[in-house]
C-alpha positions as CSV (number, residue, x, y, z in Angstrom):
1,X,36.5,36.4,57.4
2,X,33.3,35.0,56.8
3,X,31.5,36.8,53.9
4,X,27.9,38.5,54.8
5,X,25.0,37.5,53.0
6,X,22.4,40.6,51.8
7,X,19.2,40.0,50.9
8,X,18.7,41.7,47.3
9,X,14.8,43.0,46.2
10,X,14.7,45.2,43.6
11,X,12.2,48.8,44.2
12,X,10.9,51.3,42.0
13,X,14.2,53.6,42.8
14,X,17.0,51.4,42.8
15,X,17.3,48.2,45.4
16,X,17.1,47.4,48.7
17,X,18.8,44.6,50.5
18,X,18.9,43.1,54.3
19,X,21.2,41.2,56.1
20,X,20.1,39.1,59.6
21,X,23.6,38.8,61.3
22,X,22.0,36.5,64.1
23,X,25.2,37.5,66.3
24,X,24.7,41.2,65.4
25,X,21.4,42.2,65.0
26,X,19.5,43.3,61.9
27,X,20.8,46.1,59.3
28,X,19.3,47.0,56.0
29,X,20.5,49.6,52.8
30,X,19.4,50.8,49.7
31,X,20.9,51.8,46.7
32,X,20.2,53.4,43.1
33,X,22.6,51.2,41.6
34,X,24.0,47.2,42.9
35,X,27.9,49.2,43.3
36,X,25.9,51.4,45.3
37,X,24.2,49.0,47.2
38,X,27.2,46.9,48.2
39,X,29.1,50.3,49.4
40,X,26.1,51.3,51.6
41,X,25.9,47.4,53.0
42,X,29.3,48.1,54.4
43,X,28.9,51.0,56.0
44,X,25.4,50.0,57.1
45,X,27.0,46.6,58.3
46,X,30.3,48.4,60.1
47,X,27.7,51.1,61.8
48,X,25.8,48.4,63.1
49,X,29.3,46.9,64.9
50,X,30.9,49.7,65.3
51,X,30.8,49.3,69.2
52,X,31.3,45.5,69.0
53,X,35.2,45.9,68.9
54,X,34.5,43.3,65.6
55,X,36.6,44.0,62.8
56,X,34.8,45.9,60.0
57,X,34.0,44.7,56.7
58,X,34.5,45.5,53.2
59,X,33.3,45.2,50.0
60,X,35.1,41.6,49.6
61,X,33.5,40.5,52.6
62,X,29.9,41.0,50.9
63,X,27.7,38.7,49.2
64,X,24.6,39.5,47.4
65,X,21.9,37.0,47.3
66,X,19.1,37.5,44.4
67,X,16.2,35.7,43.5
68,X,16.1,34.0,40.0
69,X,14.4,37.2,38.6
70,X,16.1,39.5,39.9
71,X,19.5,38.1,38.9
72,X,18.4,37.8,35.3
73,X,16.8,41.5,35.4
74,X,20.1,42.7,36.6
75,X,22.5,40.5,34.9
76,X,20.2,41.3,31.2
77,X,23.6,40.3,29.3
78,X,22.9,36.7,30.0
79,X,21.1,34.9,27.1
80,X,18.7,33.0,28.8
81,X,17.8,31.1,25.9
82,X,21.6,29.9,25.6
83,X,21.8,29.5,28.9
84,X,18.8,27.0,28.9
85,X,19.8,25.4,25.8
86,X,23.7,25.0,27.6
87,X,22.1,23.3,31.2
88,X,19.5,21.1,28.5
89,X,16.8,22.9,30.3
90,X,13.5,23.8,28.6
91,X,13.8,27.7,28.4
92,X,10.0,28.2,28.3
93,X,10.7,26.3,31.9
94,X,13.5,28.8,32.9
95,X,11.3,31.8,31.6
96,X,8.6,30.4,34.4
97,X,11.3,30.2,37.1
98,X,12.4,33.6,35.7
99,X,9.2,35.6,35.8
100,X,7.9,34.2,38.8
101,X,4.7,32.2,37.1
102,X,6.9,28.9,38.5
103,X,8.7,27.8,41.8
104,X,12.2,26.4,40.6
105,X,12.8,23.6,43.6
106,X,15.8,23.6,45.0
107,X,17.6,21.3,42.9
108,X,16.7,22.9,40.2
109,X,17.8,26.5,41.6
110,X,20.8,24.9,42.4
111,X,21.2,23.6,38.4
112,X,20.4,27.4,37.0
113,X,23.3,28.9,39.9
114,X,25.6,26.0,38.6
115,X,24.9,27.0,34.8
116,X,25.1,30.5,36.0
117,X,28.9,29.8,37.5
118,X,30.1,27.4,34.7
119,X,29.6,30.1,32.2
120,X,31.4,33.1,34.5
121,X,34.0,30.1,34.7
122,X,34.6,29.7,31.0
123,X,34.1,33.5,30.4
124,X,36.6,34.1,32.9
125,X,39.4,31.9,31.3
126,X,38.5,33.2,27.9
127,X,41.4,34.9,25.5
128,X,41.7,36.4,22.8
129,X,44.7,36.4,19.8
């Protein structure tokens, strides 16, 4: 099954996200925490095609979408200095992109995602003795 993409903003509560479903219609959550967020997409997403006769979802069949800043507000763990200095980016250039005072194009959002997913790579593979 196809995964669903949600839209991720963060609010003064918690998050909100959205997710246009061109073949289903429109649905939209919110959540105080992203693990809540991602349960109530479900349930907001199998609500919406409940009548369908569609299969329903579940959390594996989610995929959150965030902004730069908004990933690296929720994901605070990441170093973005490392990070930068690992994709031989300027950080005071992925700060900008990161705080919003920059537009990252597209090949460059593309670079910080693929930085982003090399490092969960390595972290994932990592052991220790």
């Amino acid at each position: 099954m196809k995964k669903v993409k949600f839209i991720v903003e963060r609010t003064k509560d918690g998050y909100s996200a959205w997710s246009e479903d061109l073949s289903n219609g429109l649905t939209a959550t919110m959540g105080d925490t992203i693990t809540e967020l991602k349960s109530n997409a479900v349930e907001s997403y199998n609500l919406l095609i409940a009548e369908s006769g569609k299969k329903p979802i579940t959390e594996d069949n989610i995929q959150l979408m965030f902004n730069l800043g908004q990933f690296f507000e929720y994901y605070n763990v990441i170093n973005v200095r490392a990070l930068a200095a690992r994709m031989k980016m300027n950080y005071t250039l992925l700060s900008q992109y990161i705080t919003g005072a920059k537009t990252p194009s597209e090949k460059q959002t593309k670079k910080v995602l693929e930085g982003v997913k090399q490092l969960g790579r390595e972290l994932y593979e990592a052991d220790f003795s």
